[in-house]
N, CA, C and O atoms as CSV, one atom per row, in Angstrom:
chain,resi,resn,atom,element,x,y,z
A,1,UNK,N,N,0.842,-1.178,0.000
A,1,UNK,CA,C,0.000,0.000,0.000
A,1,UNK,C,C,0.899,1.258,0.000
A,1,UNK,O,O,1.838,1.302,0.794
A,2,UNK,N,N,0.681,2.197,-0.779
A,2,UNK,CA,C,1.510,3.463,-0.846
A,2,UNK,C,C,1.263,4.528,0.585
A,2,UNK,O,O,0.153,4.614,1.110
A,3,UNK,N,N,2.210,5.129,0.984
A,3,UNK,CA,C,1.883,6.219,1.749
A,3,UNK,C,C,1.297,7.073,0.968
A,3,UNK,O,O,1.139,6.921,-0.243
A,4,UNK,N,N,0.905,8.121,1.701
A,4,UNK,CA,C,0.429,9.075,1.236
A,4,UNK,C,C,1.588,10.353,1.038
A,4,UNK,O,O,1.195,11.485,0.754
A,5,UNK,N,N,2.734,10.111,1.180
A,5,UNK,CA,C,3.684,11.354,0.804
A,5,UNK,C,C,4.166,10.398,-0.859
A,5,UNK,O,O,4.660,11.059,-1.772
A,6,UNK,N,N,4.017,9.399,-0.973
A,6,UNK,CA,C,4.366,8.665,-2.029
A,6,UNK,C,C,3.343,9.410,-3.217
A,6,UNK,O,O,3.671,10.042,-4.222
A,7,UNK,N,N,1.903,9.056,-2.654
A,7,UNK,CA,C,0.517,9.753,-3.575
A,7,UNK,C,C,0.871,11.367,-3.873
A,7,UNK,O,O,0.646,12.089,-4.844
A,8,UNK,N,N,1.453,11.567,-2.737
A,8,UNK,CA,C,1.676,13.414,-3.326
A,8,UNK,C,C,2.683,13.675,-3.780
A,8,UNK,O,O,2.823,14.699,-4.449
A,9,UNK,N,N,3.493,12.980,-3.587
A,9,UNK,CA,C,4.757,13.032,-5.144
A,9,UNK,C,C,4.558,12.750,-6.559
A,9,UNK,O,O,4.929,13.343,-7.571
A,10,UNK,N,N,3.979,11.851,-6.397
A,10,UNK,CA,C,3.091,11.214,-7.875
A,10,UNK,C,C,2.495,12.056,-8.124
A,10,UNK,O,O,3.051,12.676,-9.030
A,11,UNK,N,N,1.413,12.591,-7.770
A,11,UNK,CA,C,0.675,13.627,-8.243
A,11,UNK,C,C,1.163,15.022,-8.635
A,11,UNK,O,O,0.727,15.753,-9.524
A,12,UNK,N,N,2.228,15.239,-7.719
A,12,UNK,CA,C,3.115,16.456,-8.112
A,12,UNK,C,C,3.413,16.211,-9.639
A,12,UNK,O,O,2.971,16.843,-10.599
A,13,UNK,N,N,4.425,14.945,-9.623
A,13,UNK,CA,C,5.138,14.830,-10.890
A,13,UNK,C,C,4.660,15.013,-12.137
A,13,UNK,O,O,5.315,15.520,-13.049
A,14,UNK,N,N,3.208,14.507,-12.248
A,14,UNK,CA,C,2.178,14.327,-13.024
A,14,UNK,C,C,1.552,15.831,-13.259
A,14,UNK,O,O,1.680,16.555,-14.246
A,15,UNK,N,N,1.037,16.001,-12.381
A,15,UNK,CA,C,-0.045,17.447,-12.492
A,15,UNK,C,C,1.279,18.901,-12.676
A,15,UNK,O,O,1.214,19.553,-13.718
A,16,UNK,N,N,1.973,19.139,-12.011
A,16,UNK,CA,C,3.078,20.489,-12.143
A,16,UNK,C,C,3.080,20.322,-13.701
A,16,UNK,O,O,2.093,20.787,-14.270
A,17,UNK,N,N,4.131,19.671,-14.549
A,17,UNK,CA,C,4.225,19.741,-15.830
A,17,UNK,C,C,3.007,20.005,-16.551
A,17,UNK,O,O,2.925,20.803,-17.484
A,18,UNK,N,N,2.075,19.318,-16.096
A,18,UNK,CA,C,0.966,19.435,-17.196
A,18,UNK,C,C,0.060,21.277,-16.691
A,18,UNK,O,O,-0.617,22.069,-17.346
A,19,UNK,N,N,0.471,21.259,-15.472
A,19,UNK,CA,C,-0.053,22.962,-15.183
A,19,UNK,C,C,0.499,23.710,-16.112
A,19,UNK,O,O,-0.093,24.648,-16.645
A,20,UNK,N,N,1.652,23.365,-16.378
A,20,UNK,CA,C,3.245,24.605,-16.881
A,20,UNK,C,C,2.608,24.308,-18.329
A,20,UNK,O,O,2.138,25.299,-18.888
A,21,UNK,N,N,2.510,22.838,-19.152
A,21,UNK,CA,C,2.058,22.746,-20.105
A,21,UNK,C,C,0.528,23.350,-20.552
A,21,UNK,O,O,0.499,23.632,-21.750
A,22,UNK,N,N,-0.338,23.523,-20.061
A,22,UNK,CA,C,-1.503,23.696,-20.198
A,22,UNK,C,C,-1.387,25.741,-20.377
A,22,UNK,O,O,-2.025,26.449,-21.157
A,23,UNK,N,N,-0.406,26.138,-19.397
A,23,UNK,CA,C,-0.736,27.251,-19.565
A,23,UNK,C,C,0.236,27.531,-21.154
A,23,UNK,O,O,-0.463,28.103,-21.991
A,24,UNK,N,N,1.494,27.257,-21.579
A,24,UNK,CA,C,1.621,27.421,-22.342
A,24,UNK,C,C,1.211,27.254,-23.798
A,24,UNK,O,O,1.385,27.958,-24.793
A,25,UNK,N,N,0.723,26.311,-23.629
A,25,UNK,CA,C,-0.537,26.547,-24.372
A,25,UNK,C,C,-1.672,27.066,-24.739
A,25,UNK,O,O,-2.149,26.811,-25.845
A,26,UNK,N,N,-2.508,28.193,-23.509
A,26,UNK,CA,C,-2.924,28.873,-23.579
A,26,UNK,C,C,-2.121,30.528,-24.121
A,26,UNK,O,O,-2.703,31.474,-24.652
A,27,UNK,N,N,-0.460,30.408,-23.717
A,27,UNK,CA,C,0.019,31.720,-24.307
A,27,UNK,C,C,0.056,31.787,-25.412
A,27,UNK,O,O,-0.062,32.839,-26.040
A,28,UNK,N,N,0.355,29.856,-26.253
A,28,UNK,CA,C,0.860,30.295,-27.410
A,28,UNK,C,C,-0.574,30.319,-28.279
A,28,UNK,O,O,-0.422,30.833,-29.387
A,29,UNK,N,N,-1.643,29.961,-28.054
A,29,UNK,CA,C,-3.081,30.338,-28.537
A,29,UNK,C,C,-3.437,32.055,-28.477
A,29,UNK,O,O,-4.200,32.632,-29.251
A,30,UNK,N,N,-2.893,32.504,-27.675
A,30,UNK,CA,C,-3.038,33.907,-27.571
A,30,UNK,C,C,-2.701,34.511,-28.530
A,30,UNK,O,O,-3.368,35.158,-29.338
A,31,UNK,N,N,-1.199,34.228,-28.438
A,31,UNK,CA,C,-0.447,34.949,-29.577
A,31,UNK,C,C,-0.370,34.658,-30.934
A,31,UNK,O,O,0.294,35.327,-31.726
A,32,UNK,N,N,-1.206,33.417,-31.306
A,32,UNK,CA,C,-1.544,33.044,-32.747
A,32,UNK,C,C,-2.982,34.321,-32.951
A,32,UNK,O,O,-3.025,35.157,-33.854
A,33,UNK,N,N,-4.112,34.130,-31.766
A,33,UNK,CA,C,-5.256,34.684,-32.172
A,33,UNK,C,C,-4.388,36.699,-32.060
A,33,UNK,O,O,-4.536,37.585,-32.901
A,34,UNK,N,N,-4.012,36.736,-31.453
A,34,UNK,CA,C,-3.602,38.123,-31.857
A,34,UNK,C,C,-2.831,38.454,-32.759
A,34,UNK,O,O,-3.066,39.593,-33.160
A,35,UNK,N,N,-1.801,37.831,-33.380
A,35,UNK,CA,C,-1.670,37.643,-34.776
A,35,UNK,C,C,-2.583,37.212,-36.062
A,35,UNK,O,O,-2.285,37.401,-37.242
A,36,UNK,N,N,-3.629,36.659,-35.617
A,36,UNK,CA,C,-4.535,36.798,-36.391
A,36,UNK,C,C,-5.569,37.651,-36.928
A,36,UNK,O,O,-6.095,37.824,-38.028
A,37,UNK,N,N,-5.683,38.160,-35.674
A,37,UNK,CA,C,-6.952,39.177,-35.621
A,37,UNK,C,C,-6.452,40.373,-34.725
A,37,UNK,O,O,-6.882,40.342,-33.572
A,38,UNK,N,N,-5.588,41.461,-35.060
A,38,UNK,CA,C,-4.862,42.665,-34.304
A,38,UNK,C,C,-6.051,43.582,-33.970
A,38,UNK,O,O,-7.064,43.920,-34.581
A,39,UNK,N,N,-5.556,43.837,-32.820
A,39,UNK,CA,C,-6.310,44.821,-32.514
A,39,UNK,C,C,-6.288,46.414,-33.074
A,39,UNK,O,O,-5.204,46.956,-33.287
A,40,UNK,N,N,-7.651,47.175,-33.312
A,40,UNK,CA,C,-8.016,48.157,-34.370
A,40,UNK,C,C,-6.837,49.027,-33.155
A,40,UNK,O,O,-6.831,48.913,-31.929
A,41,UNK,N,N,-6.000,49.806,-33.960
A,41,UNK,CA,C,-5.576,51.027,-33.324
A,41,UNK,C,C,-5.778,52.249,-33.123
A,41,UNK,O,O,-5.413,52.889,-34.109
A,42,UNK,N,N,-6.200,52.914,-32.287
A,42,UNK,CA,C,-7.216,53.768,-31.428
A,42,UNK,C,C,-5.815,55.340,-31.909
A,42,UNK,O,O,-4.638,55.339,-31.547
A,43,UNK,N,N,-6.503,56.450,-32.762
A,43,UNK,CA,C,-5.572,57.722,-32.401
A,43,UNK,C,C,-6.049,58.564,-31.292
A,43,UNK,O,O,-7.249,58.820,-31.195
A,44,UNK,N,N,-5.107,59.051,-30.375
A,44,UNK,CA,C,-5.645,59.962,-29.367
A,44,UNK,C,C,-6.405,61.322,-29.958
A,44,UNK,O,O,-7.387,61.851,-29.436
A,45,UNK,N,N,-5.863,61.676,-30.919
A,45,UNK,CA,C,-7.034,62.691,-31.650
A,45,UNK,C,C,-8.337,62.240,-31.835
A,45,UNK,O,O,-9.309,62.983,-31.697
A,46,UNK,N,N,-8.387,61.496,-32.027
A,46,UNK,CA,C,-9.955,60.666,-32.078
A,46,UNK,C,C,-10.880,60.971,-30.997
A,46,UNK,O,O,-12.029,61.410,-31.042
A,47,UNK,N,N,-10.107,60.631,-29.974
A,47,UNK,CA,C,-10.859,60.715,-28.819
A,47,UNK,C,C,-11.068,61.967,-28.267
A,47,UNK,O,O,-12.071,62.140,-27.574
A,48,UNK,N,N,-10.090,63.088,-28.509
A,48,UNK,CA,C,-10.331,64.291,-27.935
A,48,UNK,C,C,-11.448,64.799,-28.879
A,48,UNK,O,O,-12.422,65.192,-28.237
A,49,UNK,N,N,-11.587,64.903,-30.244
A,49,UNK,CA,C,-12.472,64.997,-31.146
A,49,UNK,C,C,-13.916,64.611,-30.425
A,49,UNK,O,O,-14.654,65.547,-30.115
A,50,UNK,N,N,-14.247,63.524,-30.209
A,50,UNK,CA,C,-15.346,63.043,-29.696
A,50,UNK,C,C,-15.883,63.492,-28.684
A,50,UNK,O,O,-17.065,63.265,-28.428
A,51,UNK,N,N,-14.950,64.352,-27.779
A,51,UNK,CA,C,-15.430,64.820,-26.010
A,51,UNK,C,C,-15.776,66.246,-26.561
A,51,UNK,O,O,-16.711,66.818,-26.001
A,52,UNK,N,N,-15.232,66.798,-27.440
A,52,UNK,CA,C,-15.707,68.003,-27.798
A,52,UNK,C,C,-17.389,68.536,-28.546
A,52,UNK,O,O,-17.605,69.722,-28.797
């Protein structure tokens, strides 16, 4: 039967990488969709224009 510091090593080993993996994967999805689709760029004249 395993201890339980055995179960939380295992689980470390397992789950940490796949945290680290999961988020990088969410960065590099980011930076495809913002390379895909850029955001409109805003001139500050624009905006003073509009308050007036």
């Amino acid at each position: 039967m395993e201890s339980a510091f055995s179960k939380a090593v295992t689980m470390m080993t397992v789950a940490l990488p796949t945290m680290f993996a999961v988020i990088g994967v969410f960065i590099l999805a980011t930076k495809a969709l913002h390379a895909a689709f850029p955001a409109p760029v805003e001139d500050e004249d624009e905006e003073d224009d509009e308050e007036e």
